[in-house]
Rosetta silent file (secondary structure, phi, psi, omega in degrees, C-alpha in Angstrom):
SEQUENCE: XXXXXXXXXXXXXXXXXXXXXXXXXXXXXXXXXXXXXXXXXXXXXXXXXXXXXXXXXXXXXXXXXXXXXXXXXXXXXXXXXXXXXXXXXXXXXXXXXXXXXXXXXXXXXXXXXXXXXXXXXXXXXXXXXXXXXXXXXXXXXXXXXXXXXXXXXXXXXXXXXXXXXXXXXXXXXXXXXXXXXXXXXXXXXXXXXXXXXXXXXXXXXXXXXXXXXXXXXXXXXXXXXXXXXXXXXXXXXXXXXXXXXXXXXXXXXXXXXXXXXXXXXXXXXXXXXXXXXXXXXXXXXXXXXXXXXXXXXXXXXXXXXXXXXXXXXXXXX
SCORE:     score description
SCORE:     0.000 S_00000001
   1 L     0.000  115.478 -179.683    0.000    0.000    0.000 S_00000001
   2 L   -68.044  173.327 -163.641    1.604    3.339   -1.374 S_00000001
   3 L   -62.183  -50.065  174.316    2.017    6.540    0.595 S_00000001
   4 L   -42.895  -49.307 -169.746   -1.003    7.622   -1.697 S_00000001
   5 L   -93.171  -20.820  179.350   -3.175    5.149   -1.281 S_00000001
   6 H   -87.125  -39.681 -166.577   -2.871    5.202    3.139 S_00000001
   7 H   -93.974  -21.155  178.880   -4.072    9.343    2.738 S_00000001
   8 H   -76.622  -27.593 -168.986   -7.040    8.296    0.026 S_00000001
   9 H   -64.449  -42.766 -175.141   -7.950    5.747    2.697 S_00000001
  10 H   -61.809  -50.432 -171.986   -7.504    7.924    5.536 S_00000001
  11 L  -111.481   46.527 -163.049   -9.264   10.585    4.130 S_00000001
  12 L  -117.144  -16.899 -157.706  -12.249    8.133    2.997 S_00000001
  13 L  -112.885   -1.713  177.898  -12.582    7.259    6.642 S_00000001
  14 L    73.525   20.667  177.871  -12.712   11.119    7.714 S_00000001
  15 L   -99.075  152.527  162.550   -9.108   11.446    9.190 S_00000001
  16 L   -59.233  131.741  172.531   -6.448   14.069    8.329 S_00000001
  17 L   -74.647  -42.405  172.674   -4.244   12.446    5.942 S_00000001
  18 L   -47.769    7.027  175.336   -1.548   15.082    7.351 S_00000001
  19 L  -111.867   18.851  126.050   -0.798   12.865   10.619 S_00000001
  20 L   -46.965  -31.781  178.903    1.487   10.731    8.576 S_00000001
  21 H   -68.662   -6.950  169.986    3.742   13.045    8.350 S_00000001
  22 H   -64.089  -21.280  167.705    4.638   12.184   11.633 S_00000001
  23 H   -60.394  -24.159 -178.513    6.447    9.352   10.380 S_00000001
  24 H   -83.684    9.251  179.294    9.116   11.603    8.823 S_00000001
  25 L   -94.499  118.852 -178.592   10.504   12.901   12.046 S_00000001
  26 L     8.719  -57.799 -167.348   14.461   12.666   12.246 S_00000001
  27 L   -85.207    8.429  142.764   14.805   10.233   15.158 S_00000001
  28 L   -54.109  126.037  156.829   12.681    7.310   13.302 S_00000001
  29 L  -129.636  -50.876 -172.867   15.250    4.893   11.603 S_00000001
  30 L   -90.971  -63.208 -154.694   12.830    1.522   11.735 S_00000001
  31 L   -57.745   98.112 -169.560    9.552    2.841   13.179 S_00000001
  32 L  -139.663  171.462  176.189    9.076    5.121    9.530 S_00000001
  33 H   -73.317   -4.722  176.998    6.057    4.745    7.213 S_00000001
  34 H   -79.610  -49.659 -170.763    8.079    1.999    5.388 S_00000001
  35 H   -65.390  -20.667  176.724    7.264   -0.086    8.477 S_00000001
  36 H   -84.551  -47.686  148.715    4.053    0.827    8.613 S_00000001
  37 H   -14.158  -41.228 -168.580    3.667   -0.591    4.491 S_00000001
  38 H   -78.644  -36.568 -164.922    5.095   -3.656    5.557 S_00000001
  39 H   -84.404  -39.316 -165.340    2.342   -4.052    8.337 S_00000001
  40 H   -58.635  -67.214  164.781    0.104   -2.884    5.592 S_00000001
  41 H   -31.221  -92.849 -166.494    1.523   -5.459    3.369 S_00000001
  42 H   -62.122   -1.764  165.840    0.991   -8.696    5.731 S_00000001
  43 H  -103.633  -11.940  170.040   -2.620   -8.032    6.573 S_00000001
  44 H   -60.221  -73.631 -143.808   -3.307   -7.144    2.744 S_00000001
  45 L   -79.921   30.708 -174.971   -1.746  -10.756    1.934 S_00000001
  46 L  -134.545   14.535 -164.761   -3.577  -12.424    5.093 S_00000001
  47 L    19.279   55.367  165.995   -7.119  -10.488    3.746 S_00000001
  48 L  -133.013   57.765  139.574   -7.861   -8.814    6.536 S_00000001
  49 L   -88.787   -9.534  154.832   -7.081   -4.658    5.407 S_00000001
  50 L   -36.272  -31.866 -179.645  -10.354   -4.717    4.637 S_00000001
  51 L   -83.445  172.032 -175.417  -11.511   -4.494    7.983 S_00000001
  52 L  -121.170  -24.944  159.455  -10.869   -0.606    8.951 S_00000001
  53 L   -45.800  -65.912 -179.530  -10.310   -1.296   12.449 S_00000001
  54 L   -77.521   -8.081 -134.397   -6.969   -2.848   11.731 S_00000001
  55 L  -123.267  -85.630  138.805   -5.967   -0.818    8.171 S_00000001
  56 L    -8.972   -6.659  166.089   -6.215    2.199   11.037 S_00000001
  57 L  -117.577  -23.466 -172.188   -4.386    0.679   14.050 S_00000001
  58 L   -82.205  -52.976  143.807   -2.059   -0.491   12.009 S_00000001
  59 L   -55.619  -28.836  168.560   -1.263    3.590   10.985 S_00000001
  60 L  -104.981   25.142  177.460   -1.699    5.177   14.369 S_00000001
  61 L   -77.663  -36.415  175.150    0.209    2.264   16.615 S_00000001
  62 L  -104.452  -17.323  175.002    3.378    4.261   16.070 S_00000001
  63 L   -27.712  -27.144  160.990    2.265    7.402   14.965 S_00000001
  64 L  -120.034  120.275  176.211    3.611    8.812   18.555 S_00000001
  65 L  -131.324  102.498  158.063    7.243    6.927   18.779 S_00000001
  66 L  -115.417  124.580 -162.875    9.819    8.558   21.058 S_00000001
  67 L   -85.773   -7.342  175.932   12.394    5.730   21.974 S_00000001
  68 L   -99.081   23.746 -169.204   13.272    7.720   25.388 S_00000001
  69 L  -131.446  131.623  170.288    9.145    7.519   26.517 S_00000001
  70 L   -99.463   17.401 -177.580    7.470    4.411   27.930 S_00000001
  71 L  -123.702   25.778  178.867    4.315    5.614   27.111 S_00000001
  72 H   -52.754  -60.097 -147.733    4.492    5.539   22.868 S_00000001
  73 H   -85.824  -13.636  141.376    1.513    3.422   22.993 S_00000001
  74 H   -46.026  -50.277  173.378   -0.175    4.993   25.084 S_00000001
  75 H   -81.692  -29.327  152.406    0.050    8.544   23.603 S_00000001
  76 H    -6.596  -77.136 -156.685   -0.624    6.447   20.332 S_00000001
  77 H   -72.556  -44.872  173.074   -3.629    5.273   21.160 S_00000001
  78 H   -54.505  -61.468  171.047   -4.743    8.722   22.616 S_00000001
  79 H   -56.074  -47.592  154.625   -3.980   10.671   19.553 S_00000001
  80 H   -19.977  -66.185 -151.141   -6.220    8.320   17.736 S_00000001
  81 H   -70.760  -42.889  172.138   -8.872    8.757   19.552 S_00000001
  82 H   -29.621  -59.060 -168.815   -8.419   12.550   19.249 S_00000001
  83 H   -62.501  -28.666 -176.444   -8.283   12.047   15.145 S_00000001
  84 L   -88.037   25.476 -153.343  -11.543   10.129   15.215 S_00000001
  85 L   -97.274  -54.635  170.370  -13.729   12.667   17.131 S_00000001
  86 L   -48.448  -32.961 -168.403  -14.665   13.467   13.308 S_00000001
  87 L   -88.123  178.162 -177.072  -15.116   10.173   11.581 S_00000001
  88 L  -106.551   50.260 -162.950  -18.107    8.205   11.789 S_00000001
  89 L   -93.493  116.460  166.796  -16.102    5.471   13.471 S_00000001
  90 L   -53.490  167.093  118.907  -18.411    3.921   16.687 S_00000001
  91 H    17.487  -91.214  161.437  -18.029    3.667   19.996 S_00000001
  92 H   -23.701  -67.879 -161.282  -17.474    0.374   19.657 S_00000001
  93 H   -60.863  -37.958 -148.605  -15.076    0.615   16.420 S_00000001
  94 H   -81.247  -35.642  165.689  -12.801    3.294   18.257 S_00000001
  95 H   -64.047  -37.623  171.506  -12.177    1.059   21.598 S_00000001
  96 H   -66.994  -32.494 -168.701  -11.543   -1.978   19.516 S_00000001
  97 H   -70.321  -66.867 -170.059   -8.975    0.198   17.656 S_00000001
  98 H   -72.207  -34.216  163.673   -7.503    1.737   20.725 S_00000001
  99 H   -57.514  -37.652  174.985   -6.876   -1.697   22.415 S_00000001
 100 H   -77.226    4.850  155.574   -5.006   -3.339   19.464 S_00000001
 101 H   -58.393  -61.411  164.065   -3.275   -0.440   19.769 S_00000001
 102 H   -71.397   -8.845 -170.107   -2.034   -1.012   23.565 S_00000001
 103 L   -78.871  -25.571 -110.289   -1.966   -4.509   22.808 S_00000001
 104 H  -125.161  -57.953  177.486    1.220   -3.695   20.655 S_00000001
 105 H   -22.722  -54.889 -165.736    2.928   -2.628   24.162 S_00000001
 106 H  -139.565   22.332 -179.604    3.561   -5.934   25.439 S_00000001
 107 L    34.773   51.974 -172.867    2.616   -7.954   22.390 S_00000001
 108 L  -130.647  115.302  167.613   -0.118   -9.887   24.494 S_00000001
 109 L   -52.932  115.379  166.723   -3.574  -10.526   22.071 S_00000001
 110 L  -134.589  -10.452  159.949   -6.310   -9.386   24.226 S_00000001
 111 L  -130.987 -173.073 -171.395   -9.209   -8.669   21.439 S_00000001
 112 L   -48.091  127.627  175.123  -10.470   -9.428   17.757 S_00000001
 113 L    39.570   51.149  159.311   -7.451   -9.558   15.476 S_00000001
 114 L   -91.545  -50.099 -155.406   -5.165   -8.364   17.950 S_00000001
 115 H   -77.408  -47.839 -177.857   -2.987  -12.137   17.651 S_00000001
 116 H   -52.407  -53.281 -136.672   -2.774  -10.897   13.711 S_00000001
 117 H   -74.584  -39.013  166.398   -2.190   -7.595   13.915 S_00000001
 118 H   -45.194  -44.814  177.998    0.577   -8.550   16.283 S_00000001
 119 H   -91.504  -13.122  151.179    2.501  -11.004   14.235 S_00000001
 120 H   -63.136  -42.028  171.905    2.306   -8.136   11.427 S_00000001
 121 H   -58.515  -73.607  150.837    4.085   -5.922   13.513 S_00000001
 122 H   -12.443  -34.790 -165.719    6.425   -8.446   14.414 S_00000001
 123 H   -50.587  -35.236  159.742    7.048   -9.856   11.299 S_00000001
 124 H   -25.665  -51.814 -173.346   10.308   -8.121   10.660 S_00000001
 125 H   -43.759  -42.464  170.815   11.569  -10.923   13.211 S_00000001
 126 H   -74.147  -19.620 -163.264   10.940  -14.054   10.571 S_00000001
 127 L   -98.384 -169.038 -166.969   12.822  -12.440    7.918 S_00000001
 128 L   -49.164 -165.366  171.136   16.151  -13.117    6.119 S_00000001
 129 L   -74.439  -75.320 -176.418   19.715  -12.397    7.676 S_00000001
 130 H   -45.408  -22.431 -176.923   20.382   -9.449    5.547 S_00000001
 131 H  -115.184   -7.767  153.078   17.233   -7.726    6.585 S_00000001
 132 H   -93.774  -24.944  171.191   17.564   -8.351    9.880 S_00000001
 133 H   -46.291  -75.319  176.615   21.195   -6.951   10.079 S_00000001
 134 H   -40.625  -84.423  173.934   19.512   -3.579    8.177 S_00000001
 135 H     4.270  -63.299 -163.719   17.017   -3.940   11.215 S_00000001
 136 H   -94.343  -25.990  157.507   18.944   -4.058   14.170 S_00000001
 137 H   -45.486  -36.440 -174.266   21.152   -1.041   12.265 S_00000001
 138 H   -97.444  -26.026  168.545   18.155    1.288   12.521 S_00000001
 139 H   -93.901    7.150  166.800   17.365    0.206   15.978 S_00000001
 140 H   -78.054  -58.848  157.923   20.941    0.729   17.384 S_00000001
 141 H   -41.145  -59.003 -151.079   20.347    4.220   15.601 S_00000001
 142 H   -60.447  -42.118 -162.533   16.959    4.750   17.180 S_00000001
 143 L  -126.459   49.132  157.329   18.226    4.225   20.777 S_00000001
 144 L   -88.133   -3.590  160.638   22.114    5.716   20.292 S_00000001
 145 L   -59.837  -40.107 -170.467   21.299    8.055   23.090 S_00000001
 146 L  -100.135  136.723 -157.516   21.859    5.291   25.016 S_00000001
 147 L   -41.241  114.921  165.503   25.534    4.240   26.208 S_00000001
 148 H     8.863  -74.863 -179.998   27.118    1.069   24.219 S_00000001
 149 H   -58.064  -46.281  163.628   28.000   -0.735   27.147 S_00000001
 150 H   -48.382  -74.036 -118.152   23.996   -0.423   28.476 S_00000001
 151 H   -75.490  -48.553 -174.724   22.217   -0.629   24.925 S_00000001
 152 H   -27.830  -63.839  169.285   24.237   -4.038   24.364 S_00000001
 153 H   -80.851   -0.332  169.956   23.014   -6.700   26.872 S_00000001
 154 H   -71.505  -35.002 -165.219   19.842   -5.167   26.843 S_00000001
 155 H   -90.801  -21.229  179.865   19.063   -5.470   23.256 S_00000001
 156 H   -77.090   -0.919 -137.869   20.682   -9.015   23.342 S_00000001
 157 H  -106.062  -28.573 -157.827   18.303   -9.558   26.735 S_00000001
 158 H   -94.178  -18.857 -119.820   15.253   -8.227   24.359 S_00000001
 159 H  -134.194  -68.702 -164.054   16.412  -10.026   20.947 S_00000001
 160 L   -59.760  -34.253 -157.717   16.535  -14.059   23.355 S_00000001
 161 L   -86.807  -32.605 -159.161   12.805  -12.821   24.398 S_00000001
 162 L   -77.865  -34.216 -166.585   11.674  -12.356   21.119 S_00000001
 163 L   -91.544  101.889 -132.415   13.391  -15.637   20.234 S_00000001
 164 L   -98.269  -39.170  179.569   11.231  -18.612   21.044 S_00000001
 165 L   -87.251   11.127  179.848   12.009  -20.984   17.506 S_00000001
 166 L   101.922  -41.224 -168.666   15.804  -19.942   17.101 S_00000001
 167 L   -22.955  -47.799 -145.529   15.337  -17.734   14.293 S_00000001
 168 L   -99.422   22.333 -163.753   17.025  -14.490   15.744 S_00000001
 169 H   -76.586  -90.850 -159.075   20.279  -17.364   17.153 S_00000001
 170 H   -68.319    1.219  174.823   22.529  -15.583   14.578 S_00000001
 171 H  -106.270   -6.029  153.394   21.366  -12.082   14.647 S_00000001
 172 H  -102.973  -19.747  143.290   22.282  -12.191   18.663 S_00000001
 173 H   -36.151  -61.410 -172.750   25.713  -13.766   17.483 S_00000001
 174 H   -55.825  -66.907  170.439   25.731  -10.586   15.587 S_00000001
 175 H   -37.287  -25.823  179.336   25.080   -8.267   18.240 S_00000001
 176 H   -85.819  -18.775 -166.936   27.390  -10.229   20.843 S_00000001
 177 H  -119.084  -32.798 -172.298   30.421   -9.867   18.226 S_00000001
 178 L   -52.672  146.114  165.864   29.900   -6.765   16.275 S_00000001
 179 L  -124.457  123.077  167.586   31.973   -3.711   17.187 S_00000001
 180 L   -93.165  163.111 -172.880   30.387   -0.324   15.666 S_00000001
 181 L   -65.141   68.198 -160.054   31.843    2.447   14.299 S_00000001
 182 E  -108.304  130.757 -155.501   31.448    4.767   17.307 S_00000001
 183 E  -154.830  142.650 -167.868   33.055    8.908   17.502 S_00000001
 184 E   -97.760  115.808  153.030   33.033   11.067   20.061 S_00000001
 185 E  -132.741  123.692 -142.801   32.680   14.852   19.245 S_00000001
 186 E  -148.131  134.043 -147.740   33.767   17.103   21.503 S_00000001
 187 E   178.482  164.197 -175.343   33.967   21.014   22.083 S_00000001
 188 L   -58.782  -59.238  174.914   32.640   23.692   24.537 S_00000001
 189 L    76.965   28.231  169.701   29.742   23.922   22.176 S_00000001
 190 L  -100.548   76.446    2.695   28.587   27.064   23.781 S_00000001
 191 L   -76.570 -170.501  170.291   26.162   26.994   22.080 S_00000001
 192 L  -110.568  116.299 -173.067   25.572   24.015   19.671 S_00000001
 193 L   -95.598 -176.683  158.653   25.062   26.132   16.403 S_00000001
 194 L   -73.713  -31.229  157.510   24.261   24.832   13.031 S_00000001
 195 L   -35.241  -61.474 -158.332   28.000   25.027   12.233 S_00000001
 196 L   -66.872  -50.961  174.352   28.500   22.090   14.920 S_00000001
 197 L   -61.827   14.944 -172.570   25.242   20.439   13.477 S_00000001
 198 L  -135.112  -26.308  164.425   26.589   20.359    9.761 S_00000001
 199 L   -67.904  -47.045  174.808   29.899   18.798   11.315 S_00000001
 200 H   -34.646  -61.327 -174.233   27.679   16.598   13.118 S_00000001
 201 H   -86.255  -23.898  170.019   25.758   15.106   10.025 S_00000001
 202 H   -71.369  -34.964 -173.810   28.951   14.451    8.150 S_00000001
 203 H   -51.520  -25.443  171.235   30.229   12.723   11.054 S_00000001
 204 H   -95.416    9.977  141.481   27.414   10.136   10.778 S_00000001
 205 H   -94.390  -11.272  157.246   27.697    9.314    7.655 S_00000001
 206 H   -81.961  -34.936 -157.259   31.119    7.974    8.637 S_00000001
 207 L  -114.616  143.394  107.912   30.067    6.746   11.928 S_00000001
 208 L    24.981  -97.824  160.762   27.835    4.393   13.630 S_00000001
 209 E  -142.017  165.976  164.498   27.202    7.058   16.294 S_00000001
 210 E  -143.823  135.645  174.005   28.462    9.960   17.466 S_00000001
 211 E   -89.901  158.581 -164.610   28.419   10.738   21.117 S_00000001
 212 E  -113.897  114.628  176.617   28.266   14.772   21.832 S_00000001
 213 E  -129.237  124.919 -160.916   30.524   15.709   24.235 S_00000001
 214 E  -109.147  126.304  178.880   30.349   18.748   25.921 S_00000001
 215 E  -124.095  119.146  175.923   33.704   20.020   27.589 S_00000001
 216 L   -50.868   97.496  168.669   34.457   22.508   30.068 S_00000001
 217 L  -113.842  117.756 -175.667   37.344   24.833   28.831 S_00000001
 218 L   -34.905  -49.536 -176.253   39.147   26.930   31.074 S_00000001
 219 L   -77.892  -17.921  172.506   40.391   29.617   28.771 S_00000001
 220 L  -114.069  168.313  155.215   36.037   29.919   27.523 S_00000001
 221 L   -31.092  113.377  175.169   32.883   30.827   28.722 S_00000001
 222 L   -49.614  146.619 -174.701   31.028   28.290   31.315 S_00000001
 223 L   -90.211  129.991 -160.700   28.445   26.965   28.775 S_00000001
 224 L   -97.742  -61.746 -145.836   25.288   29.210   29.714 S_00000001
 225 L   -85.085  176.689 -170.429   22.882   27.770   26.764 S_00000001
 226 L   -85.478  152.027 -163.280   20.256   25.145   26.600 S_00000001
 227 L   -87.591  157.215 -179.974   21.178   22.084   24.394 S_00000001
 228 L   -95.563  166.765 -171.322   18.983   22.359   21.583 S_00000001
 229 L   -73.809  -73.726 -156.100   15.870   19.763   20.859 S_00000001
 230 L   -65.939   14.061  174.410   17.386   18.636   17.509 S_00000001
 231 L  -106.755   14.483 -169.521   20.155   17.245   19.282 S_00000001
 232 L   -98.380   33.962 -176.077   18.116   15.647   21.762 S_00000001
 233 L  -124.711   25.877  157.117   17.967   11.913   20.864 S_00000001
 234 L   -64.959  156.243  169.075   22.344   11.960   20.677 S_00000001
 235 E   -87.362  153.868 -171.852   23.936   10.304   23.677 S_00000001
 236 E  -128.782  144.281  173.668   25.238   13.591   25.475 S_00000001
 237 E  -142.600  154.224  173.707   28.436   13.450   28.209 S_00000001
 238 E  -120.391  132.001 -171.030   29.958   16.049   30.046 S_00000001
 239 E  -146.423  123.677  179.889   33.913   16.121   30.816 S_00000001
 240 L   -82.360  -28.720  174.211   35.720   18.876   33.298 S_00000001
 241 L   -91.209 -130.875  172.359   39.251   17.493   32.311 S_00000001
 242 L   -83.518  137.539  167.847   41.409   16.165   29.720 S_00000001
 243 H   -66.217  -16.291  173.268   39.834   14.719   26.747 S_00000001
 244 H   -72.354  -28.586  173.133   41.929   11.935   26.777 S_00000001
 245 H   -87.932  -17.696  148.877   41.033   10.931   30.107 S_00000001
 246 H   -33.199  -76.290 -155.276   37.120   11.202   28.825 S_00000001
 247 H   -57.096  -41.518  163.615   37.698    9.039   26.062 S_00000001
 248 L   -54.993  -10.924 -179.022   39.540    6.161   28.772 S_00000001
 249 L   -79.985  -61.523  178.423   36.041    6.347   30.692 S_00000001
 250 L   -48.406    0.405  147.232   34.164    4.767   28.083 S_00000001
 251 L    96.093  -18.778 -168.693   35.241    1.112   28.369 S_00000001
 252 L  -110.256 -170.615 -172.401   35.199    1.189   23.976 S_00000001
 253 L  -100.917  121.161  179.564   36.570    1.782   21.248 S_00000001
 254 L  -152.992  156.650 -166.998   36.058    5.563   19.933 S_00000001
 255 E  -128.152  158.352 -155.458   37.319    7.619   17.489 S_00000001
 256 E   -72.909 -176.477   96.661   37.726   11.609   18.218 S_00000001
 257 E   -82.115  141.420  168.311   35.684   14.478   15.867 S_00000001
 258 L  -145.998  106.538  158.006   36.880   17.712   15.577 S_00000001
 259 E   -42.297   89.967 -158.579   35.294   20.685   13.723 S_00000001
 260 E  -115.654  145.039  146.665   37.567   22.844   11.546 S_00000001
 261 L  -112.943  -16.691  157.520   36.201   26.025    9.661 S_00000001
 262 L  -141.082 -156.331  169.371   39.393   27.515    8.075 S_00000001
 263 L   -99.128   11.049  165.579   43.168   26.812    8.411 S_00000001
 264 L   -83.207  -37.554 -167.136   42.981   29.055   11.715 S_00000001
 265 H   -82.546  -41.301  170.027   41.427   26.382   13.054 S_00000001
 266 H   -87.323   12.853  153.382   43.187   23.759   12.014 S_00000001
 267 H   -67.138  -42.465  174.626   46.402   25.223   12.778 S_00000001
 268 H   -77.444  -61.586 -165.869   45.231   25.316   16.326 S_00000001
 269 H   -69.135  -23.163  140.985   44.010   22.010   16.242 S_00000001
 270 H   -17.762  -51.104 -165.121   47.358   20.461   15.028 S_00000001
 271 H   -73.591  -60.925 -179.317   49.149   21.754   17.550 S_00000001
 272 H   -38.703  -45.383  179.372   46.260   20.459   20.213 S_00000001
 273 H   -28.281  -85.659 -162.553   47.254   17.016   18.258 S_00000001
 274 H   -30.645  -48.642  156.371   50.259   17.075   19.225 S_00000001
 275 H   -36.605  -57.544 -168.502   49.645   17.099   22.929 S_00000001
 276 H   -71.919  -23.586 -172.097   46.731   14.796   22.702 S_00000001
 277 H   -86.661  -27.503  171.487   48.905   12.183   20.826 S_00000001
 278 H   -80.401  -27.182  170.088   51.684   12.220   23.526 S_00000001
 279 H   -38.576  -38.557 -156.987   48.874   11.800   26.357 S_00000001
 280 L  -147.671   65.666 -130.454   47.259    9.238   24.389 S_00000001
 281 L   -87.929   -7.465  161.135   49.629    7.891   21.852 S_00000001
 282 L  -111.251   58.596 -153.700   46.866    5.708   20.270 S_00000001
 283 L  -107.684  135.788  164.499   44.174    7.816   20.308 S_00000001
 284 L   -92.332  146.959 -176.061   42.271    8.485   16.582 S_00000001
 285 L  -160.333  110.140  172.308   41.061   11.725   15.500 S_00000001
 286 L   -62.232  144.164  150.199   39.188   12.867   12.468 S_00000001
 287 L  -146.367  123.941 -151.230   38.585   16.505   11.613 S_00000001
 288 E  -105.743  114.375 -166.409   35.729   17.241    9.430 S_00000001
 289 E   -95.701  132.033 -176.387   35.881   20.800    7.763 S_00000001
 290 L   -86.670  159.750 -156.772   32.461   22.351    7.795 S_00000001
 291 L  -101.595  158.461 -152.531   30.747   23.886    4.765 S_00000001
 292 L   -62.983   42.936 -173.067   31.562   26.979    3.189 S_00000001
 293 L  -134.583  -22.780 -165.935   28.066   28.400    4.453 S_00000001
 294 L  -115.613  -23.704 -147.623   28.793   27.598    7.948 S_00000001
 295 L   -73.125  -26.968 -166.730   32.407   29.017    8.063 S_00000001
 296 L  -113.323    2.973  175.763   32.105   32.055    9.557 S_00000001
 297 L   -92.297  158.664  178.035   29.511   31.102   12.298 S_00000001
 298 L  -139.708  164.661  126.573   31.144   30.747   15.750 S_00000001
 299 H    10.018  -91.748  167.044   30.542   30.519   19.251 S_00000001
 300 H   -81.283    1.410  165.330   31.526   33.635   20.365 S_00000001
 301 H   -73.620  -87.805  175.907   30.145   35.580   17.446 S_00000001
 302 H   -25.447  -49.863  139.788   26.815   34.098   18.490 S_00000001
 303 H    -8.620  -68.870  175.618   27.426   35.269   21.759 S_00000001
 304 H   -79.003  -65.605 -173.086   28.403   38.970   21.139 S_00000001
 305 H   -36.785  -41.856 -175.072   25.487   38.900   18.196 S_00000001
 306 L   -64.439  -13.060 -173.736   22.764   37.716   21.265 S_00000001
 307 L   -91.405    7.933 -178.186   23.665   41.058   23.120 S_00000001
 308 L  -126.751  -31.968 -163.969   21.818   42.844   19.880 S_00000001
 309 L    84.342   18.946  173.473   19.112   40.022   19.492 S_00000001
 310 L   -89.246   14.431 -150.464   20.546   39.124   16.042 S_00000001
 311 L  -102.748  -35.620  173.916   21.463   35.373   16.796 S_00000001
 312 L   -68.486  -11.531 -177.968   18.969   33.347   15.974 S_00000001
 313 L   -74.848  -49.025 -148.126   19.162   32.416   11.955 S_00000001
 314 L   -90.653   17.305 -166.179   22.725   30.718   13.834 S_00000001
 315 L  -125.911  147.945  178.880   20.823   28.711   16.302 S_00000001
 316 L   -85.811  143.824 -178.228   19.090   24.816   16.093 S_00000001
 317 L   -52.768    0.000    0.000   15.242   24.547   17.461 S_00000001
């Protein structure tokens, strides 16, 4: 079922078509509207989208997904009910709707097509190697907020629950052996401009993750501003010393970022090398030159500019 065909359905059924777009928000890598197709998909080829009870739970189960909230399914189900206040959905239809909604929570069938709608959702789990490897990539994205050493034995602890016939036996080999590609980037960040963020997004097409690391420098300004939103599903650390003794706290393997905007900067940071490599004589460190559009925003520019109220085009929601 195209994109097209879920908003003709949607808006045949008296719903906004526009609360799809919620699927498009940044910190979605699996839960996206492709996942919701796929769910689309296995109740098409099991002939039950036909009923509108599921062809509708099956678009608003995820529809609120924040991976740091234990209540997605909850606010889920609750936004539903909001969107149907219009449609000519019963009583009836809209409580069967919002339970296979919560049912989704703890994957326990407790009404009509619930046990389907469940093993739609699910279904990702049965498929090949290769698509679970692409899988567990987007959920490893989804929940990089959370530290390496935690997300690991959890997701293997979560991966053994799901796996009752063996299936998932080599995709928790993968997860027990894999090492990702994980970089640290780290600066005062006072603030975190769009400069930092455009360093940011290259870094992560090289990386894995990138942890945010916000460091305390003697010679600047205690960092006065608020962390911005669109940086708020990164894992974030704070470090009062040497970066090199940060980087020994993590227990892993990580490789540095550093932000350059001309050849003043990377003049300075050369020399800062040099230090950091006798401290830490294996230590790796990237530096990712930011784009000529970005070059000239700074820190303390931003800073001096906020004393006018002229600051904000350089600042992230």
């Amino acid at each position: 079922m195209t994109i097209s065909e879920i908003s003709f359905r949607l808006n045949n059924l008296q719903f906004d078509s526009d609360v799809i777009n919620l699927y498009d928000e940044p910190h979605r890598f699996y839960h996206t509207l492709a996942h919701i197709e796929d769910i689309l998909k296995q109740l098409h080829d099991s002939d039950l989208l036909k009923h509108d009870e599921l062809f509708l739970a099956a678009v608003f189960h995820d529809i609120v997904y924040n991976p740091q909230s234990n209540t997605n399914e909850e606010d889920s189900a609750n936004l539903f009910l909001n969107a149907a206040k219009s449609s000519s959905l019963t009583t009836d239809q809209k409580e069967h709707i919002r339970q296979l909604i919560l049912d989704t929570k703890h994957h326990k069938p407790t009404v009509k097509f619930s046990e389907e709608f469940i093993k739609a959702d699910l279904a990702i789990l049965n498929s090949s190697f290769d698509k679970l490897i692409t899988y567990e990539k987007q959920i490893f994205k989804e929940f990089q907020f959370v530290d390496y050493k935690d997300y690991k034995p959890k997701r293997i602890e979560v991966l053994k629950h799901f796996n009752t016939s063996g299936n998932l036996n080599h995709l928790i080999d993968y997860v027990h052996s894999v090492e990702p590609k994980i970089a640290v980037f780290a600066g005062s960040f006072n603030p975190f401009h769009k400069g930092h963020y455009n360093v940011l997004k290259k870094a992560e097409r090289l990386f894995d993750k990138v942890i945010i690391a916000f460091g305390k420098n003697p010679d600047k300004t205690d960092r006065s501003w608020p962390i911005p939103k669109t940086i708020s599903n990164r894992q974030q650390t704070e470090y009062h010393g040497l970066l090199t003794d940060h980087i020994e706290a993590f227990g892993y393997d990580v490789t540095v970022v550093r932000g350059l905007r001309n050849s003043t900067d990377f003049q300075y940071e050369q020399n800062q090398y040099r230090y950091i490599q006798e401290l830490k004589p294996d230590i790796k460190i990237i530096n990712i030159f930011c784009d000529k559009e970005f070059e000239h925003i700074s820190s303390s520019g931003i800073r001096t500019l906020e004393k006018y109220n002229k600051h904000q085009s350089y600042l992230l929601d």
